[in-house]
Backbone as CSV, one residue per row, in Angstrom:
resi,resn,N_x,N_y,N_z,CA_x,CA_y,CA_z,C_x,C_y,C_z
1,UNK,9.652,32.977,1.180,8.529,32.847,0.248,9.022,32.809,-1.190
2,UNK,10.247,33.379,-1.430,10.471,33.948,-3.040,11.243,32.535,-2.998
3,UNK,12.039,31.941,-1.792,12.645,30.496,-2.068,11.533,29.150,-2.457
4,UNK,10.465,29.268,-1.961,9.388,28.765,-1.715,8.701,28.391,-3.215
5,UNK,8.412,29.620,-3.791,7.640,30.085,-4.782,8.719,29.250,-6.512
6,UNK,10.155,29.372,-6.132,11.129,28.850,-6.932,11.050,27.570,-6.766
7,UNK,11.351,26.959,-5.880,10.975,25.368,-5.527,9.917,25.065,-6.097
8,UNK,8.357,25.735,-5.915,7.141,25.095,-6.555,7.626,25.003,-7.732
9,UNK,8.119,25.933,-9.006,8.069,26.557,-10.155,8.840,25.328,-10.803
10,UNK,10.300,24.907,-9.789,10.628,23.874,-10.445,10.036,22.226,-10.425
11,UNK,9.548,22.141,-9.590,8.308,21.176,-9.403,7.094,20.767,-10.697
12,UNK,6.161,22.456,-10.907,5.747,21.981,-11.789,6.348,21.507,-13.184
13,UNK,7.549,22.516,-13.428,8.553,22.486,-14.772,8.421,20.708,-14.600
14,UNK,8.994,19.890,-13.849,9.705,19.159,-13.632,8.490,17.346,-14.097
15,UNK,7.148,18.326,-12.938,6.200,17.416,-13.688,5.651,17.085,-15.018
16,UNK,6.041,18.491,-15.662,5.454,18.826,-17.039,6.209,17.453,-18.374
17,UNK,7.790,17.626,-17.576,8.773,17.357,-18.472,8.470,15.362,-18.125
18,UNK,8.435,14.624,-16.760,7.990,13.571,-16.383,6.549,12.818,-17.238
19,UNK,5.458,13.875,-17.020,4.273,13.086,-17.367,4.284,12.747,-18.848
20,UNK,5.688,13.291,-19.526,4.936,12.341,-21.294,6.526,11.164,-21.182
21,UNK,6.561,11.243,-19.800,8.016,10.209,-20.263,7.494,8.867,-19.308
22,UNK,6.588,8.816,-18.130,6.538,8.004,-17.048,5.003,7.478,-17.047
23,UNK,5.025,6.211,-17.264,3.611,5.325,-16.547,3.518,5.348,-15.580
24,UNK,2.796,4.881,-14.913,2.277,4.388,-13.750,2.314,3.451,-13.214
25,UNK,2.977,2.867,-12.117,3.164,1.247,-11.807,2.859,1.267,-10.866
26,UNK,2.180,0.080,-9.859,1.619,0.205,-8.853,2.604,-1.214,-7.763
27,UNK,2.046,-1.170,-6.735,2.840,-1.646,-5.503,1.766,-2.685,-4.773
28,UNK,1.885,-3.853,-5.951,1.057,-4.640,-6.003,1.520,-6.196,-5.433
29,UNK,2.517,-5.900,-4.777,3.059,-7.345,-4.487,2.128,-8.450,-3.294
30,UNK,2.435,-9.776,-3.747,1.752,-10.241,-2.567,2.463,-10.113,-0.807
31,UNK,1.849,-10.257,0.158,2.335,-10.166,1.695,2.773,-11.607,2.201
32,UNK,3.768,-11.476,2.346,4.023,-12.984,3.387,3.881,-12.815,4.970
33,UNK,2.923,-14.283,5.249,2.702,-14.056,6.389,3.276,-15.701,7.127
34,UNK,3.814,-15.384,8.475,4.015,-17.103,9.416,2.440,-17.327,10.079
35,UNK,2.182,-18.324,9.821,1.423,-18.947,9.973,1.431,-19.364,11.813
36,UNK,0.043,-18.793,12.431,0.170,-18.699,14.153,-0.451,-19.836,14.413
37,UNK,-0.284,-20.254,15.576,-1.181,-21.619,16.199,-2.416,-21.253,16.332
38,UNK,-3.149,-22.073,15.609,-4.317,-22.341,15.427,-4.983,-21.304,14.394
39,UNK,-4.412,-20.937,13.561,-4.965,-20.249,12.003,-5.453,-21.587,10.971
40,UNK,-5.912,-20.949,10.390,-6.439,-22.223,8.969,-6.561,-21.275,7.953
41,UNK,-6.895,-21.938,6.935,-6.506,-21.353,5.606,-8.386,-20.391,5.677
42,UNK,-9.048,-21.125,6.366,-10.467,-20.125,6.525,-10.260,-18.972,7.112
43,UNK,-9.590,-19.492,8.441,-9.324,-17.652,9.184,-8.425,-16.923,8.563
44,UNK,-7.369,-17.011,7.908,-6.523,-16.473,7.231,-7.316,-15.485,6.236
45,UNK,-7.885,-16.620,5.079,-8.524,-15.628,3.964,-9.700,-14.892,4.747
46,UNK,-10.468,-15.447,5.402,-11.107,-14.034,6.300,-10.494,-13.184,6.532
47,UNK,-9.258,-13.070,7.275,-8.396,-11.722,7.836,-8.978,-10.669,6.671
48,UNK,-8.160,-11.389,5.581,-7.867,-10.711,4.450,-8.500,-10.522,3.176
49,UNK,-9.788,-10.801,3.608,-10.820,-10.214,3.022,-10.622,-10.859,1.040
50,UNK,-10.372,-12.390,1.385,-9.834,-13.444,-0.066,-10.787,-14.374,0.241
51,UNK,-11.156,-15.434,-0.807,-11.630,-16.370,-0.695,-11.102,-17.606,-0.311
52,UNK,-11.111,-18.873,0.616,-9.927,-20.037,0.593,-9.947,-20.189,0.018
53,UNK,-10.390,-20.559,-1.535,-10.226,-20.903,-2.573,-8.615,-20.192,-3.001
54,UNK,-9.071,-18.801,-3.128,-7.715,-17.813,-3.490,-6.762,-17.861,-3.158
55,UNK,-7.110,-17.917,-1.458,-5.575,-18.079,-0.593,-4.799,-19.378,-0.736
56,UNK,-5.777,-20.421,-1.186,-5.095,-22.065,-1.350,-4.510,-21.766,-2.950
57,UNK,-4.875,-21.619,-3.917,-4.502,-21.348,-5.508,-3.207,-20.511,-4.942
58,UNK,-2.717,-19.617,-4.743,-1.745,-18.540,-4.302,-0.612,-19.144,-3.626
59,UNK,-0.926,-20.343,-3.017,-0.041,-21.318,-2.189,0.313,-22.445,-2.733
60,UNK,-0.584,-23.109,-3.538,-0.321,-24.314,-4.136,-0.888,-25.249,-3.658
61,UNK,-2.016,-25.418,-2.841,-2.359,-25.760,-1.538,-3.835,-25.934,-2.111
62,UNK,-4.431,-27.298,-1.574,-5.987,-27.545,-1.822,-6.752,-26.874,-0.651
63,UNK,-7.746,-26.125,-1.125,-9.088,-25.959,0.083,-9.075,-26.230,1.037
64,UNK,-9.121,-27.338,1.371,-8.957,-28.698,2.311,-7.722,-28.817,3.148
65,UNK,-6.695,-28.461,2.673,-5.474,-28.344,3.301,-5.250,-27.428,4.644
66,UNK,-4.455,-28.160,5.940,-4.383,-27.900,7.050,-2.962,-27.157,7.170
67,UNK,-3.473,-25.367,7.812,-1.854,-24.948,7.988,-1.210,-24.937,8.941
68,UNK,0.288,-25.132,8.913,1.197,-26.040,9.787,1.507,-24.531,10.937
69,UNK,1.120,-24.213,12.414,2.440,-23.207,12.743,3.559,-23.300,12.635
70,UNK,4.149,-21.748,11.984,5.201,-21.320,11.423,5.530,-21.926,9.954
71,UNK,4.787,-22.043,9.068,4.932,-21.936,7.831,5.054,-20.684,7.302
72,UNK,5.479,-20.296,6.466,5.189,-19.111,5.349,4.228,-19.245,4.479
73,UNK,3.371,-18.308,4.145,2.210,-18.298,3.376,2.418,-16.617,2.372
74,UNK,1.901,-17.198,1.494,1.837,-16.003,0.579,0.117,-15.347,1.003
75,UNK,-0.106,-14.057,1.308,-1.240,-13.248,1.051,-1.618,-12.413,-0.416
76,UNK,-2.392,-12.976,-1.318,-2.636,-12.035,-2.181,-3.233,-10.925,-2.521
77,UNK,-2.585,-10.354,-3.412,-3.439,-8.876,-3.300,-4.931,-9.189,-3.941
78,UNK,-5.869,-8.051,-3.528,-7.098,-8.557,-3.870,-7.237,-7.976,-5.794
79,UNK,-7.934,-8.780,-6.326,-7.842,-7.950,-8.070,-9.850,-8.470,-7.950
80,UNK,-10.159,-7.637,-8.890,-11.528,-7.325,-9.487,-12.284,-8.990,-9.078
81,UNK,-11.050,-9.523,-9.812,-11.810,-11.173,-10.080,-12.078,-11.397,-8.357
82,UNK,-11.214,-11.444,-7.546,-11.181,-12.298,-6.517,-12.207,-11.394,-5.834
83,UNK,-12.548,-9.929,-5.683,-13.220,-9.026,-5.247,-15.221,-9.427,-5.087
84,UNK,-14.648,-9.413,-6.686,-16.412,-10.096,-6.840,-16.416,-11.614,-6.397
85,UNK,-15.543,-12.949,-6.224,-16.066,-14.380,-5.601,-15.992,-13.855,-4.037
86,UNK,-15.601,-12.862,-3.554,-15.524,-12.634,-2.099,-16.990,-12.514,-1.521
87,UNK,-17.141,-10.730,-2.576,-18.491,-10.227,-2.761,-19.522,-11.351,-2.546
88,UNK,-19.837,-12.141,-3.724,-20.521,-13.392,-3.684,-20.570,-13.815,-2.618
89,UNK,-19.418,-14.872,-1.882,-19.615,-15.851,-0.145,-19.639,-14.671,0.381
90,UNK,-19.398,-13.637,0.597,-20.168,-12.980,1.832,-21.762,-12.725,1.693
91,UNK,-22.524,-12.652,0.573,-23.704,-12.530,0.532,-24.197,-13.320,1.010
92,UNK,-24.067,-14.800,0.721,-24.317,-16.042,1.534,-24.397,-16.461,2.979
93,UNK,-23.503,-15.424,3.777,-24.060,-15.799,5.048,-23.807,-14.367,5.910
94,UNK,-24.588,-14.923,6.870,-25.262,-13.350,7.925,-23.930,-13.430,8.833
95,UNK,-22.658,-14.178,8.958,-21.879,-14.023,9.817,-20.979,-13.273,9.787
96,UNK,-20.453,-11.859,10.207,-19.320,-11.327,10.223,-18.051,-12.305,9.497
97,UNK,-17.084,-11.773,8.668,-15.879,-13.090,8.461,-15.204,-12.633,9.691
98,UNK,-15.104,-11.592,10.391,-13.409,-11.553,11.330,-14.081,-11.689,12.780
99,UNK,-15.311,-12.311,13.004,-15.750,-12.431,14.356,-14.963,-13.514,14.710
100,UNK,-14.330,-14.610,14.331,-13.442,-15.727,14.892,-12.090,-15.600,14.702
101,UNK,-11.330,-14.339,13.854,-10.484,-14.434,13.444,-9.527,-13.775,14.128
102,UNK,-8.576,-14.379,15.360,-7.283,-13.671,15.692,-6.709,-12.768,15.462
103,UNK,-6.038,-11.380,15.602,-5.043,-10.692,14.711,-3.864,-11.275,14.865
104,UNK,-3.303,-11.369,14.066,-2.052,-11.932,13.690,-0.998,-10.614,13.670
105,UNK,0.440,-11.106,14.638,1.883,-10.147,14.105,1.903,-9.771,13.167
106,UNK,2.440,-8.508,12.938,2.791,-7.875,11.535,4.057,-8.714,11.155
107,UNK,3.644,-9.421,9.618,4.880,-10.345,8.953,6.086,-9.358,8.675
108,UNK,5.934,-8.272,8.433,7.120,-7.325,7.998,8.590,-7.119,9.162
109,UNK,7.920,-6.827,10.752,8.893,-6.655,11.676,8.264,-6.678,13.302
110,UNK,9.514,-7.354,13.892,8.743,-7.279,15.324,8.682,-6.262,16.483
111,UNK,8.794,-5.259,15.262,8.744,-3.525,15.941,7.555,-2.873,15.930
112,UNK,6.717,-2.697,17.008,5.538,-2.424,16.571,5.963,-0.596,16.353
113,UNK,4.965,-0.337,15.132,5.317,0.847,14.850,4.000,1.653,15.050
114,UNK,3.908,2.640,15.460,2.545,3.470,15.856,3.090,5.025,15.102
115,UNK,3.092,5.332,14.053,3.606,6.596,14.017,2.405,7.608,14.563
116,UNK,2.576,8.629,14.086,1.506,10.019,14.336,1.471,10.524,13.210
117,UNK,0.117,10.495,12.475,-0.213,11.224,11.236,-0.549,12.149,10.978
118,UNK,-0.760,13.593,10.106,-1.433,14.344,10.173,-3.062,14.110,10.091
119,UNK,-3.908,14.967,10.884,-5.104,14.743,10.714,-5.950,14.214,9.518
120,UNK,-6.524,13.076,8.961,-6.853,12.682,8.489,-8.183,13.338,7.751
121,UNK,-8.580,12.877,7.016,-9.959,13.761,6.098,-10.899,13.329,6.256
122,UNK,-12.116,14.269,7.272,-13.115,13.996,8.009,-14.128,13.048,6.748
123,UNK,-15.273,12.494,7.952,-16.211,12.223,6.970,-17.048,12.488,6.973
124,UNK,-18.381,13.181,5.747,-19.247,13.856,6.019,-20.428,13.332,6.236
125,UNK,-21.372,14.020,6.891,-22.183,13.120,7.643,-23.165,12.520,6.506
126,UNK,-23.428,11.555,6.475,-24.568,10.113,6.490,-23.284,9.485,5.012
127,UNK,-21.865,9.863,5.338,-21.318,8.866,4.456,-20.301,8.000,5.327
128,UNK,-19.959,7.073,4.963,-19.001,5.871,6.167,-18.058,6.184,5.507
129,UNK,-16.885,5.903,6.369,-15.270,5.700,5.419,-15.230,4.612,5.380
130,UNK,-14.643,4.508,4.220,-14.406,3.226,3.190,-13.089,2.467,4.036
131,UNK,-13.323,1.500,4.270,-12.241,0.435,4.909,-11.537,0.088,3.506
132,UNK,-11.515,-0.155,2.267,-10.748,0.121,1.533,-10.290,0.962,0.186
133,UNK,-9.343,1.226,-0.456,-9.262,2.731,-0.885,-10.002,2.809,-2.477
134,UNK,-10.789,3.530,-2.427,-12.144,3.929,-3.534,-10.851,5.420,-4.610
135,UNK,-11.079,4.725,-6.097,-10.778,5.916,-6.744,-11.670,7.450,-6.378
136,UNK,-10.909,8.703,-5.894,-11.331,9.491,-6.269,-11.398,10.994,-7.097
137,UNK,-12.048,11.537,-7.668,-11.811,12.287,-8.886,-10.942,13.493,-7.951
138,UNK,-9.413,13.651,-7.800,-8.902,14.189,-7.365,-7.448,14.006,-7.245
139,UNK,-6.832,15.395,-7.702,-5.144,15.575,-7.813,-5.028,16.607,-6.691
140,UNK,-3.900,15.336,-5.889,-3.037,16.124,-5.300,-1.954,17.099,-5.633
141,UNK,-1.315,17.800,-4.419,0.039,18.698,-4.985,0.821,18.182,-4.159
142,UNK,2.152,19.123,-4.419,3.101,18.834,-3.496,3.214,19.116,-1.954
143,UNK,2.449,20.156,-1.603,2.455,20.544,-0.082,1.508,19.539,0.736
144,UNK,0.327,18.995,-0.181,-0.104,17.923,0.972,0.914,16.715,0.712
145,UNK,1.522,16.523,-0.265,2.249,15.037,-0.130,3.346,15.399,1.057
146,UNK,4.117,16.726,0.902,5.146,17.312,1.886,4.709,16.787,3.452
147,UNK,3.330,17.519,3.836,2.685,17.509,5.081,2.993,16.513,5.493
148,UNK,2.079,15.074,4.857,2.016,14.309,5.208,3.384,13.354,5.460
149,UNK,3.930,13.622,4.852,5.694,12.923,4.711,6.495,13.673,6.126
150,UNK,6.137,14.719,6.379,7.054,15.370,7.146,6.056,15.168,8.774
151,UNK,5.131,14.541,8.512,4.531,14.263,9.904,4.496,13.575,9.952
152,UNK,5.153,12.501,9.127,5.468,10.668,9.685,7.405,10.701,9.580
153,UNK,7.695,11.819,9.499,9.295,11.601,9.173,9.828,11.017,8.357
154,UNK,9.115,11.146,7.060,10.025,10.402,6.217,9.921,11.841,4.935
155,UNK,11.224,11.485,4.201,11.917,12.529,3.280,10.244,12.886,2.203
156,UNK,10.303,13.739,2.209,9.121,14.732,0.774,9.588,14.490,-0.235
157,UNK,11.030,15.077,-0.784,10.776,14.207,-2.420,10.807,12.615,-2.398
158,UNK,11.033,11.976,-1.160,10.890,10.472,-1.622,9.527,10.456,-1.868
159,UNK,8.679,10.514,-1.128,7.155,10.483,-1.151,6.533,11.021,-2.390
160,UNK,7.413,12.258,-2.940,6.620,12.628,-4.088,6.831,12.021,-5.181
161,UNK,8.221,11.497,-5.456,8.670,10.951,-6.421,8.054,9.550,-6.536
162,UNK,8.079,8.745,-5.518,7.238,7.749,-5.721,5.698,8.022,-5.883
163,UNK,4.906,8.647,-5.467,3.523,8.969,-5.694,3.380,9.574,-7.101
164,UNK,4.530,10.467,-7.582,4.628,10.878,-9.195,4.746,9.614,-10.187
165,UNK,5.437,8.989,-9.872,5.839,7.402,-10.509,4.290,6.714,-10.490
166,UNK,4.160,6.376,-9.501,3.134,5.936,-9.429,1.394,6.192,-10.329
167,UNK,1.235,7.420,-9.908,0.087,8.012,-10.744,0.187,9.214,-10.717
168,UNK,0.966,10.214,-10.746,1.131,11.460,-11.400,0.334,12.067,-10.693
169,UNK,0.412,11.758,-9.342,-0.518,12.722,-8.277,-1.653,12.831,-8.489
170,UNK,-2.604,11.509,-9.312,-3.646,11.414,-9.614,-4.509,10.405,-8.774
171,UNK,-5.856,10.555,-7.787,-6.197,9.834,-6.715,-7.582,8.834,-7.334
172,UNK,-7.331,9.293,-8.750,-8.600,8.443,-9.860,-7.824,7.302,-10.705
173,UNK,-6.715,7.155,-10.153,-6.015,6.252,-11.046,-6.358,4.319,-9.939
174,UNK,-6.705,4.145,-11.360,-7.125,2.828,-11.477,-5.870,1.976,-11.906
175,UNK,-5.029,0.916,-11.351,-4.504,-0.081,-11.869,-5.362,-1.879,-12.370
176,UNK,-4.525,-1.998,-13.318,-5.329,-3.807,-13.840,-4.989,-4.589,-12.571
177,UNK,-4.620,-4.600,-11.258,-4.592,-5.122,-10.812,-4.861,-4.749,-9.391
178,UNK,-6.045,-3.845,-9.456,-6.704,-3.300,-8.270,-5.680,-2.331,-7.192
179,UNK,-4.630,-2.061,-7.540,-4.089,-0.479,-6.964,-4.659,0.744,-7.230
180,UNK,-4.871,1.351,-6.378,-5.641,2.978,-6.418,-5.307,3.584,-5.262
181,UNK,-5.339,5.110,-6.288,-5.197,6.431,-6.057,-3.570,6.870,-5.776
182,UNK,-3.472,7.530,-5.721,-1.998,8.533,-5.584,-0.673,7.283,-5.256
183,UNK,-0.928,6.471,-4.115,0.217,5.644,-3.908,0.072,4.346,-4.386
184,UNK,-1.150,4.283,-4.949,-1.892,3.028,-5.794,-0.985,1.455,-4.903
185,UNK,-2.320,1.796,-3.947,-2.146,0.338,-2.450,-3.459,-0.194,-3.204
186,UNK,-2.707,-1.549,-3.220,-4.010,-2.843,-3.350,-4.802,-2.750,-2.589
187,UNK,-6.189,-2.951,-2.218,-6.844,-3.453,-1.037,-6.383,-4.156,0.232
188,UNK,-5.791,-5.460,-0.128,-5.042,-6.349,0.490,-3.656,-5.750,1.258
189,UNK,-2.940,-4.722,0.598,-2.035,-4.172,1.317,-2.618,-2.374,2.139
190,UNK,-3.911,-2.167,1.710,-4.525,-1.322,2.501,-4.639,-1.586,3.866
191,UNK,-5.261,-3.043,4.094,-6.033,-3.745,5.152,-4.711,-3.966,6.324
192,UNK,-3.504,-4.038,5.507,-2.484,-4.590,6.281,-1.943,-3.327,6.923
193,UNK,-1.959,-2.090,6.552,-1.522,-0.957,6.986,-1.963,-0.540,7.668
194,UNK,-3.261,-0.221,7.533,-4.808,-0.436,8.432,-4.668,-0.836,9.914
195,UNK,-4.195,-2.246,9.597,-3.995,-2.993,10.620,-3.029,-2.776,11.731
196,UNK,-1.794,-2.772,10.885,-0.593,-2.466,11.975,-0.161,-1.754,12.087
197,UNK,-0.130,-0.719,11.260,0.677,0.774,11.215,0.156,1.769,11.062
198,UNK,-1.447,1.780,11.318,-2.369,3.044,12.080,-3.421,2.543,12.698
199,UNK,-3.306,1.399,13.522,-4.171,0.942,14.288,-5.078,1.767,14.930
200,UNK,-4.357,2.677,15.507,-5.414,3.361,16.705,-6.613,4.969,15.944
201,UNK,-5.828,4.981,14.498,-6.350,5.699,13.214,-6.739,5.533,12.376
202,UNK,-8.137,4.708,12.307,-8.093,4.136,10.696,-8.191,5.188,9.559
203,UNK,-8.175,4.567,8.514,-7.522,4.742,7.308,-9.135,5.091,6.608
204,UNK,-9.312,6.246,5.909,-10.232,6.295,5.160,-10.611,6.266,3.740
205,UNK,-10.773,5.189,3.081,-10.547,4.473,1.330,-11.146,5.595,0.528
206,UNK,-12.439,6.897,1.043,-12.616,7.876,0.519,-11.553,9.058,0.164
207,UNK,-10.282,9.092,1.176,-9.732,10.514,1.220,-8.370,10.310,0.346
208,UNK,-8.325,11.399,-0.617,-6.775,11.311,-0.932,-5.947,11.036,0.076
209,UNK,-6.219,12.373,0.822,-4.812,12.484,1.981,-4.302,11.220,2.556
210,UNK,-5.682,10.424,3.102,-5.521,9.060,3.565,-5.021,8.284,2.694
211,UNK,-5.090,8.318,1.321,-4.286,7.352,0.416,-2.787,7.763,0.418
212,UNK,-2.537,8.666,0.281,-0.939,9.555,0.318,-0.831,8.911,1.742
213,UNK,-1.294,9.301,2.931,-0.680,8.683,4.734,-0.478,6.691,4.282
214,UNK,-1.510,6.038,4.128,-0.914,4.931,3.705,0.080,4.503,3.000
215,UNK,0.122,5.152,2.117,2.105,4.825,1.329,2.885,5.483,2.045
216,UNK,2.718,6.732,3.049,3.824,7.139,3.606,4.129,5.887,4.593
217,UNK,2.833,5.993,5.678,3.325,4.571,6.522,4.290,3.399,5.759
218,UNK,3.773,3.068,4.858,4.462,1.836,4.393,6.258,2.097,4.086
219,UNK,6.413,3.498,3.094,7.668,3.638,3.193,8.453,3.727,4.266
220,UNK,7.714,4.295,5.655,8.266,4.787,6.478,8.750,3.319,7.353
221,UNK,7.788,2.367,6.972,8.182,1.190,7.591,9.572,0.399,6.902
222,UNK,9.271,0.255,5.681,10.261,-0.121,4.661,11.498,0.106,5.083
223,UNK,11.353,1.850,5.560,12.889,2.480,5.863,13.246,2.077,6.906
224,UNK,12.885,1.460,7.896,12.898,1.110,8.955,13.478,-0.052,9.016
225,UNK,12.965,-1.330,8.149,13.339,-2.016,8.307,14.337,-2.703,7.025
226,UNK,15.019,-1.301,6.244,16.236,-1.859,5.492,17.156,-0.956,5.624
227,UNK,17.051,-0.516,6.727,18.012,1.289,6.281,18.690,1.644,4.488
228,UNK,17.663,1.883,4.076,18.132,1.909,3.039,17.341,2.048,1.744
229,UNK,17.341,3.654,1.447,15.942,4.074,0.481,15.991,3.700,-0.933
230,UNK,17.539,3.246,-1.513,17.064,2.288,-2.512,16.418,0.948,-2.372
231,UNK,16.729,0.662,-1.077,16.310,-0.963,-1.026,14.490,-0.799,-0.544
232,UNK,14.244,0.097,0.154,13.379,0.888,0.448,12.045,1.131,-0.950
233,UNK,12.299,1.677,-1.760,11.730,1.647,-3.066,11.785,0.490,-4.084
234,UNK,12.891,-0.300,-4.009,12.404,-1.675,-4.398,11.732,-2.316,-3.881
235,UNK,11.667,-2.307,-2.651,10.327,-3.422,-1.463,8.883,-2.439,-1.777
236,UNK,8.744,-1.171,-1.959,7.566,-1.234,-2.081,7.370,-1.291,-3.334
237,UNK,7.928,-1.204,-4.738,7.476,-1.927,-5.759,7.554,-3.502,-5.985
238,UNK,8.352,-4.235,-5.461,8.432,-5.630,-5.508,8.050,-6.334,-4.558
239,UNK,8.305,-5.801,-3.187,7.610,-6.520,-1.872,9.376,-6.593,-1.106
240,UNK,9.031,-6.688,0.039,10.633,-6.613,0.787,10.918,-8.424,0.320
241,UNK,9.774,-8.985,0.946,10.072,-10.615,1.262,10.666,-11.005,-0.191
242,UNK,9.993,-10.723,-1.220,10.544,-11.135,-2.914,11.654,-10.303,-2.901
243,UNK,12.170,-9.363,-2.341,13.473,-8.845,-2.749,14.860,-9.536,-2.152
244,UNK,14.294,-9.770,-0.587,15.728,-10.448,-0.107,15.344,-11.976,-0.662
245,UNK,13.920,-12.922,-1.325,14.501,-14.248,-1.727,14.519,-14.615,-2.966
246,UNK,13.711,-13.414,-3.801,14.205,-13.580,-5.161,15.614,-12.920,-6.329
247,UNK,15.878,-11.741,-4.915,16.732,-10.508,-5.910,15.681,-9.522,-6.394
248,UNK,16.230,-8.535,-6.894,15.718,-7.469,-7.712,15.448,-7.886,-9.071
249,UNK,14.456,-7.574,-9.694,13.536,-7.878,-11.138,14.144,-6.686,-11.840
250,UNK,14.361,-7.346,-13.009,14.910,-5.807,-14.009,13.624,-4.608,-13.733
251,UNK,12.322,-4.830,-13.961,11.485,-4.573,-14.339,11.603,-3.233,-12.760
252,UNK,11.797,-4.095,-11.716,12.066,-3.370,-10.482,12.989,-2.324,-10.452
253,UNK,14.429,-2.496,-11.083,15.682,-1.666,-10.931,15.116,-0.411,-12.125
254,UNK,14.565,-0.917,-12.970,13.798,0.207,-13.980,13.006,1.410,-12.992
255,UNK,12.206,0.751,-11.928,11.043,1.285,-11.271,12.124,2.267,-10.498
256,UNK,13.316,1.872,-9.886,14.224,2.352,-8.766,14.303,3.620,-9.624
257,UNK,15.162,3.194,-10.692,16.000,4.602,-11.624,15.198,6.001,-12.142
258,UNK,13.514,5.308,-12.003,12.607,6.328,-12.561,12.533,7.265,-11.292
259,UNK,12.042,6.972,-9.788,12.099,7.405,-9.104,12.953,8.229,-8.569
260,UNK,14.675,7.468,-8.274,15.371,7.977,-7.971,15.782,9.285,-9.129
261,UNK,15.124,9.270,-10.426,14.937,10.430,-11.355,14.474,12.153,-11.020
262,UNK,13.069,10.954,-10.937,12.351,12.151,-10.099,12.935,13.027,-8.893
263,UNK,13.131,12.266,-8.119,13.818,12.645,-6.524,14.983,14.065,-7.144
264,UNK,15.822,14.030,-7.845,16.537,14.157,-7.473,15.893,15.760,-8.532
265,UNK,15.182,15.743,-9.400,15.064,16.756,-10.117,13.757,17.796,-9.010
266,UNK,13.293,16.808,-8.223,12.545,17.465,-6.805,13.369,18.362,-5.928
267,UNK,14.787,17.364,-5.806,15.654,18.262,-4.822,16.383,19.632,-5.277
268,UNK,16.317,19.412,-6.405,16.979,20.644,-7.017,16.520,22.254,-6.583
């Protein structure tokens, strides 16, 4: 307990000394996906909750345009703008968008991953959980980021240090480009986590905790599929696919050094 109690102490010291030195950057990259037999650029942006309009602009690609199996396609993250033309065509018609729409392989790896999360944050009755993640007026600490990290197996100060980077353990943080709360996940990369890497658990856009379990999943996947927690923290600030075909972005190796900052004044 008295080891316990020293660890917190340097924690908060540690946040105190971070929050007038560190912004907030969020993990906003777009998703690449291969293109399956018999997708179109309609079922696609249905999946993913975009307009074809969006998903064709994002590609280079007219409306109208037919997609080839096994192409690469960029998925964008969803931002305010594209949120509200979505908003809009769905008002327009009484049809479900994902009643025709296939699930598609996870583009990341052909490992299906199912981890086990800690119990998730109930919902109270006559409210729905949010299918995607809603700012809410609420700071986490370190023992739920711990929990949750240590019941998907992946390292606690990685998790904290990136969630500190990120928004300072703040679950009201708003990014300009539609990332929120603690691990500040786009919509678009909510839906995808959602999807493949707590399938049988969904994800609730109301709960911190559930925002903290979604970036853990994702790192935990990351780690998985680069062995390797610097390369690991560049894919979830830059995207894995832009890292192995563009390289690392200064802007990225900046993001690495802040983290790997943090981390290490965590481990102490």
């Amino acid at each position: 307990m008295v080891a316990e109690t020293g660890r917190m102490g340097k924690r908060f010291l540690m946040i105190a000394i971070f929050s007038a030195l560190l912004a907030p950057t969020c993990a906003c990259a777009a998703v690449e996906h291969v293109v399956q037999p018999g997708e179109s650029l309609t079922s696609v942006a249905a999946t993913d909750g975009l307009t074809v309009s969006a998903l064709a602009a994002a590609n280079g690609l007219s409306p109208t345009s037919e997609l080839i199996a096994g192409e690469l396609i960029k998925i964008p993250p969803l931002t305010p703008a594209t949120s509200a033309v979505q908003a809009s065509a769905q008002a327009s018609t009484s049809t479900p968008l994902a009643t025709s729409v296939a699930v598609r392989p996870t583009p990341v790896t052909s490992v299906a991953v199912t981890p086990t999360p800690v119990t998730a944050t109930p919902v109270t009755a006559g409210k729905r959980a949010a299918r995607t993640p809603h700012p809410t007026v609420e700071r986490v600490n370190a023992a739920e980021l711990a929990t949750v990290a240590q019941a998907n197996d992946v390292p606690a100060d990685l998790v904290e240090a990136v969630a500190w980077q990120e928004s300072g353990w703040n679950n009201d943080e708003l990014s300009a480009d539609g990332a929120v709360g603690v691990m500040q996940i786009t919509p678009s990369t909510w839906r995808w986590i959602d999807r493949y890497l707590s399938p049988g658990d969904p994800l609730n856009g109301n709960s911190a905790v559930d925002n903290i379990r979604a970036g853990v999943l994702l790192l935990r996947q990351l780690l998985s599929d680069t062995g390797s927690q610097r390369r690991t923290i560049e894919a979830y600030y830059q995207g894995l696919a832009s890292v192995e075909q563009d390289g690392v972005y200064s802007s990225t190796r900046r993001y690495v050094r802040d983290v790997l900052a943090i981390e290490r004044q965590l481990a102490d």
